[in-house]
C-alpha positions in Angstrom: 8.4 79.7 128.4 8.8 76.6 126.3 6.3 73.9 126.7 7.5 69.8 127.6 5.2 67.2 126.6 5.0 64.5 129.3 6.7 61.2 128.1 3.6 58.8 126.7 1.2 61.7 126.6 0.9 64.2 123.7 -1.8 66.5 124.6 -0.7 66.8 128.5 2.3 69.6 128.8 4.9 70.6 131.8 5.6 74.2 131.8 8.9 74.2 133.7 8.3 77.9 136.1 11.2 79.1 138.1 11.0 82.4 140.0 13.1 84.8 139.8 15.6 83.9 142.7 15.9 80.7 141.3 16.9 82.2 138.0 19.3 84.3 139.4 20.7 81.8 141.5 21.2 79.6 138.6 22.8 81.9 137.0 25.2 82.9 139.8 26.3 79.6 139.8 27.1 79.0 136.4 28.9 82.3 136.3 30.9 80.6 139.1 32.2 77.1 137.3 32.4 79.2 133.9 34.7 81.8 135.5 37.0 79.0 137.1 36.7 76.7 133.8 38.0 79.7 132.0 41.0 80.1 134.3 41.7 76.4 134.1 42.0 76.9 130.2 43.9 79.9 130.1 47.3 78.2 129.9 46.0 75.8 126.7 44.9 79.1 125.0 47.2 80.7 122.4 48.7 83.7 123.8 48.6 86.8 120.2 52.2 87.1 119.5 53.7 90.7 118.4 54.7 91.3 115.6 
């Protein structure tokens, strides 16, 4: 995990740990407003045209 250095402090670190629930529902969230985002742009999107 990536280390954050504390603002006016270079030796002292935050190590940002989230558990596995809170990963997933982080991620089950964003899956959420990224599937409706992507709805709301299908009708700027180029639709391929045949031929």
């Amino acid at each position: 995990m990536r280390n954050i250095l504390k603002p006016g402090s270079d030796k002292e670190k935050i190590t940002p740990n989230l558990s596995n629930a809170e990963k997933e529902k982080i991620i089950a969230v964003l899956d959420e407003v990224y599937s409706s985002f992507w709805e709301y742009c299908e009708k700027y999107r180029k639709k391929p045209t045949k031929g």
